[in-house]
C-alpha positions in Angstrom: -21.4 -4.4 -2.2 -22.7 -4.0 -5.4 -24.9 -0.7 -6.6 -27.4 0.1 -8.9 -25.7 4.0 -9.3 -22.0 2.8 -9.1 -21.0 3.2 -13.2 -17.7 1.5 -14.8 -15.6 4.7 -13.8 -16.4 4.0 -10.0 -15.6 0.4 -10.0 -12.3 1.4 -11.7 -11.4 3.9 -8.9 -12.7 0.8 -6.5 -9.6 -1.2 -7.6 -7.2 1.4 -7.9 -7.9 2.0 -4.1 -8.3 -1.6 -3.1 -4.4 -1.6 -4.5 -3.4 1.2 -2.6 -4.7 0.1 0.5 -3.6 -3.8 0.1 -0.3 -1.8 -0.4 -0.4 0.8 2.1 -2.8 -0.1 4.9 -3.8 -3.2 5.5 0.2 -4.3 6.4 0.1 -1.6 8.8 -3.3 -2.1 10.7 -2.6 -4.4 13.5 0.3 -1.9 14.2 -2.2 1.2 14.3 -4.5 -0.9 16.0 -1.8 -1.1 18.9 -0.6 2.7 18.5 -4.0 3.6 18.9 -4.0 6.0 15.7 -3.8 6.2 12.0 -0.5 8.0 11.2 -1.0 11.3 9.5 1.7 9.9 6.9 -1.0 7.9 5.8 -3.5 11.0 5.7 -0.6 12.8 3.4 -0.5 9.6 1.1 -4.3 9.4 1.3 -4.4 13.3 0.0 -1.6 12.7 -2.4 -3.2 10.1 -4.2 -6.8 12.1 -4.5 -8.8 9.5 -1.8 -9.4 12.4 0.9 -12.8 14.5 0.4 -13.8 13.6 -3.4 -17.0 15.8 -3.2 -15.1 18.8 -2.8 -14.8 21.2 -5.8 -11.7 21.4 -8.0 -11.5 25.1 -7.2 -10.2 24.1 -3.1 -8.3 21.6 -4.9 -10.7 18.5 -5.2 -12.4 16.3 -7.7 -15.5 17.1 -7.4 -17.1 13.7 -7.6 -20.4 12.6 -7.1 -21.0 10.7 -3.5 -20.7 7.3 -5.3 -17.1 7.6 -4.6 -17.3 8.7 -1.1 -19.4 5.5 -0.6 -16.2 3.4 -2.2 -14.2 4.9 -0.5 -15.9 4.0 3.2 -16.5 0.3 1.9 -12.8 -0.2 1.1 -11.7 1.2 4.2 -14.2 -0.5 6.5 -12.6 -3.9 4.4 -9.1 -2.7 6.2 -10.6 -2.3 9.7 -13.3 -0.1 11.0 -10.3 1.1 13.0 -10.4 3.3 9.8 -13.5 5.2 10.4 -11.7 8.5 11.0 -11.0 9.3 7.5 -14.9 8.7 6.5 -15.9 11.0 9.1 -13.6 13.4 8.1 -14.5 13.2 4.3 -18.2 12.6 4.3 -19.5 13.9 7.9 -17.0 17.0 8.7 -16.1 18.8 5.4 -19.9 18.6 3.7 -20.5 21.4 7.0 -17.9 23.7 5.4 -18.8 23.4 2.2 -22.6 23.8 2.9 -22.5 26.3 5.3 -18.7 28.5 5.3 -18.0 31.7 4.2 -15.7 31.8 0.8 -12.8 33.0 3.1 -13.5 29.8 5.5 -13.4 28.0 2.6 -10.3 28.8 1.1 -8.5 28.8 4.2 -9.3 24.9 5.1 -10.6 23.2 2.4 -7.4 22.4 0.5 -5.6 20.9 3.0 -8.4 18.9 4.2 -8.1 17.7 0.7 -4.0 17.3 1.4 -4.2 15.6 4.0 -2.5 18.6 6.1 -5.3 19.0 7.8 -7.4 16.8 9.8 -10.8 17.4 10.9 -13.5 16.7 13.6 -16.7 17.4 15.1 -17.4 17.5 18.4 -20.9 17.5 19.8 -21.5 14.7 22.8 -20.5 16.4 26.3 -20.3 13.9 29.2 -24.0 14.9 30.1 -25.3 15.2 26.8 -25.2 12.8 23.6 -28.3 12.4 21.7 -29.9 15.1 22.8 -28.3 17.7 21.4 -30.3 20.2 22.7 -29.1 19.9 26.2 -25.7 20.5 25.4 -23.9 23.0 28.0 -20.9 24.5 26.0 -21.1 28.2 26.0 -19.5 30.8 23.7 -19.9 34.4 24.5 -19.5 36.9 21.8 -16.8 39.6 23.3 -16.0 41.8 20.6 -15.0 40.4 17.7 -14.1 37.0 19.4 -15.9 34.2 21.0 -15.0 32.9 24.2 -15.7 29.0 24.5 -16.3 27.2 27.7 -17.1 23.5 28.2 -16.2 20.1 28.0 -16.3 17.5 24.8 -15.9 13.8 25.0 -16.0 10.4 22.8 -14.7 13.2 20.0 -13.9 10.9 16.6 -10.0 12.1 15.2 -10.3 14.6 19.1 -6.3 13.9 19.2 -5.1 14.5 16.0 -7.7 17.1 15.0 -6.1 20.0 13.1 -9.4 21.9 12.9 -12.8 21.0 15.5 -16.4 22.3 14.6 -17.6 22.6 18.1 -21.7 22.5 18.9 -22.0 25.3 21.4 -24.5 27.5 23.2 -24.4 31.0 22.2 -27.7 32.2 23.6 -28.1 29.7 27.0 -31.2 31.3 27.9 -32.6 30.6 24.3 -36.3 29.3 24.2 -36.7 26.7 23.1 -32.9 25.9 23.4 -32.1 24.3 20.5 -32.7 28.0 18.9 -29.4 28.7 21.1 -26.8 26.3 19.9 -24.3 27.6 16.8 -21.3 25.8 15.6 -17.7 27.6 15.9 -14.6 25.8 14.2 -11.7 26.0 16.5 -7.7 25.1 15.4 -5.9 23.2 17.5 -2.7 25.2 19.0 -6.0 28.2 20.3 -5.3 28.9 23.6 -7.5 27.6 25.9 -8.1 24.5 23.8 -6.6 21.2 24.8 -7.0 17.9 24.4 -7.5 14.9 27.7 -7.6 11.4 27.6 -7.7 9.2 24.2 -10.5 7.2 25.2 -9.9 3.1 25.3 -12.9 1.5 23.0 -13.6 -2.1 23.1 -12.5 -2.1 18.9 -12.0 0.6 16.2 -8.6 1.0 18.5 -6.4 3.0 15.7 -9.5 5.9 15.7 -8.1 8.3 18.2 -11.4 8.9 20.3 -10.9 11.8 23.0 -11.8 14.5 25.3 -11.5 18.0 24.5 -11.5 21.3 26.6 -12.3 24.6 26.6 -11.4 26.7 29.4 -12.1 30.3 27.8 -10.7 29.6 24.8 -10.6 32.8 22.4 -12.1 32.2 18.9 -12.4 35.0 16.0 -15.8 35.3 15.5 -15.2 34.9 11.7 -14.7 31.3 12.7 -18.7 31.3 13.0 -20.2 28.2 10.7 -23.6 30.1 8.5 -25.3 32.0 10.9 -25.5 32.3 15.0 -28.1 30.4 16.6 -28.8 27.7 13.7 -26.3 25.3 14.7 -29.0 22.6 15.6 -30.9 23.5 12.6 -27.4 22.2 10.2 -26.8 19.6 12.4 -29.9 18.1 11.3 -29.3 18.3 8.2 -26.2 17.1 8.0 -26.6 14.4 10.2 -28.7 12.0 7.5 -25.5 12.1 5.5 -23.5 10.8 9.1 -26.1 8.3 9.2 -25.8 7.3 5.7 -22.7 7.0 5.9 -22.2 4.8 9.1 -24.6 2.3 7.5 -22.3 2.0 4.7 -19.7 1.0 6.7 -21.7 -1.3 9.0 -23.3 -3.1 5.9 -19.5 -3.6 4.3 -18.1 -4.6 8.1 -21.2 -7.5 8.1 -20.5 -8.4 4.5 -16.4 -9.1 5.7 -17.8 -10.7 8.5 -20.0 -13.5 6.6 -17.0 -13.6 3.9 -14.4 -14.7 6.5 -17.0 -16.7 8.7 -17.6 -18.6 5.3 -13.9 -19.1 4.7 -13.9 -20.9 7.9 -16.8 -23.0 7.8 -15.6 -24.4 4.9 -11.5 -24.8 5.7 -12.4 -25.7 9.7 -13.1 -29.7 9.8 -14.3 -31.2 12.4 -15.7 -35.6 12.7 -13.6 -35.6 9.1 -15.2 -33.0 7.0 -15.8 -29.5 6.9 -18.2 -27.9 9.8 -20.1 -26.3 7.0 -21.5 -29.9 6.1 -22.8 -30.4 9.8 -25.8 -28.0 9.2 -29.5 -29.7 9.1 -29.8 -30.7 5.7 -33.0 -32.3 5.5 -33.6 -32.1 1.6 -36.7 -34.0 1.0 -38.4 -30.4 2.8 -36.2 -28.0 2.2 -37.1 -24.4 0.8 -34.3 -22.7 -1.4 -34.0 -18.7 -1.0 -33.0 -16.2 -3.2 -29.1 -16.4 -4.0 -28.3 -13.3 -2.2 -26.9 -12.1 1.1 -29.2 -9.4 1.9 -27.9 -6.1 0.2 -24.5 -7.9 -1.1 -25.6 -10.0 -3.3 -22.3 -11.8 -3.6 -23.4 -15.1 -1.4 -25.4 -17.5 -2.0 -27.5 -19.3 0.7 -30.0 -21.9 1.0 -32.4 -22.3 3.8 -33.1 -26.0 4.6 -36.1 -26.6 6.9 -35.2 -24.2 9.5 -31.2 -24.2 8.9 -28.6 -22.5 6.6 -26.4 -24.3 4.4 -24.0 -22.4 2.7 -23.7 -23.2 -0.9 
């Protein structure tokens, strides 16, 4: 995909990565496709070779690089698979909370080896009876002394079974009105008692991102775990989500972009009545109407529009 705001230094990094991963990934896929995970070797080699969480500050041990390189980095792992998702969530959906919104201690303590690789992160909001609405969610953590105590259910939770570290979306004042006002976000680490982990969930694709339940059966949580403040857990959520949003529309663009490339590929090498299928199209060129030479938002392929068909040129 090509960028107005990508600059020489980001298309650089763009092949540098493409390398790695031609290397390192995509020989592996169909095999993590079938194991039904990524491997956290990969992670390590990710964070050993600076392609985990770019945006965060050289003083937790990152880069900090501007988001143009966060959206490279989705686009040439969507290219591998969209099995791949994982990583992007954890580099551009998960982190950008702590960094936002944790204390400096919270900080220190997780940010480097989400930059590592060490440590894997997710977020966990849908509940089997709530998804979009975030509101309804029925999680509950009561503060007793200077711990939380978390009860409820997660599912369809993105890296749930390899998850070093979850930020949980939990009600801390249930009778809060109205009860958004009540929700705040706690992180819990995996090995907390009273936190474990169910089924990982079968998906029709994106098979080697683990996808899981989660439970919390009073599960004790320091209440320095707390994310910003108590009761404005919806409130960040909100915020945070555009850049979730953004950043699964990256990935969808670049997954439609390998899509036409490959169908194009075929069209043309697939023969069929002795000549490629491609030339079967209506092609009616006494009428036809030419279109700009662009795929809409790659602007990599062109294609002509011939009376009501497509020709690919």
């Amino acid at each position: 995909m090509q960028h107005p705001y990508l600059t020489a230094e980001h298309e650089q990094f763009r092949r540098a990565l493409r390398r790695f991963l031609e290397q390192e990934a995509a020989p592996h896929f169909e095999t993590w496709e079938q194991e039904r995970r990524v491997p956290r070797s990969f992670w390590k080699r990710m964070g050993e070779m600076g392609y985990l969480c770019p945006g965060v500050p050289e003083a937790y041990g990152g880069a900090g690089a501007d988001f143009g390189y966060s959206a490279v980095i989705i686009e040439e792992l969507e290219r591998v698979g969209s099995g791949m998702v994982g990583i992007g969530l954890h580099n551009d959906i998960v982190v950008p909370y702590l960094l936002a919104y944790g204390t400096e201690e919270q900080r220190r303590r997780w940010l480097p080896g989400c930059v590592s690789g060490d440590i894997i992160t997710a977020i966990a909001m849908t509940e089997p009876g709530a998804g979009s609405d975030l509101a309804g969610i029925r999680m509950t953590a009561s503060r007793d002394g200077n711990h939380y105590v978390l009860n409820g259910q997660k599912t369809f939770i993105t890296n749930g079974i390899q998850a070093d570290l979850v930020l949980v979306a939990c009600k801390t004042d249930p009778q809060a009105n109205p009860p958004h006002r009540g929700i705040s976000l706690i992180w819990v680490e995996t090995g907390t008692p009273g936190f474990s982990r169910g089924r990982q969930l079968n998906k029709v694709g994106q098979h080697s991102q683990d996808t899981a339940e989660l439970f919390f059966e009073d599960c004790r949580v320091p209440a320095a775990n707390l994310l910003g403040e108590e009761g404005r857990g919806f409130e960040y959520m909100m915020e945070k989500l555009q850049q979730e949003r953004l950043v699964v529309a990256i990935a969808a663009q670049t997954a439609m972009e390998v899509a036409l490339e490959k169908t194009i590929e075929y069209v043309k090498q697939r023969k069929a009545f002795g000549q490629p299928i491609s030339r079967h199209q209506r092609d009616h060129e006494d009428h036809h109407r030419e279109e700009p030479g662009a795929v809409r938002g790659a602007g990599r392929h062109r294609r002509e529009r011939w009376d009501g068909g497509w020709r690919v040129a």
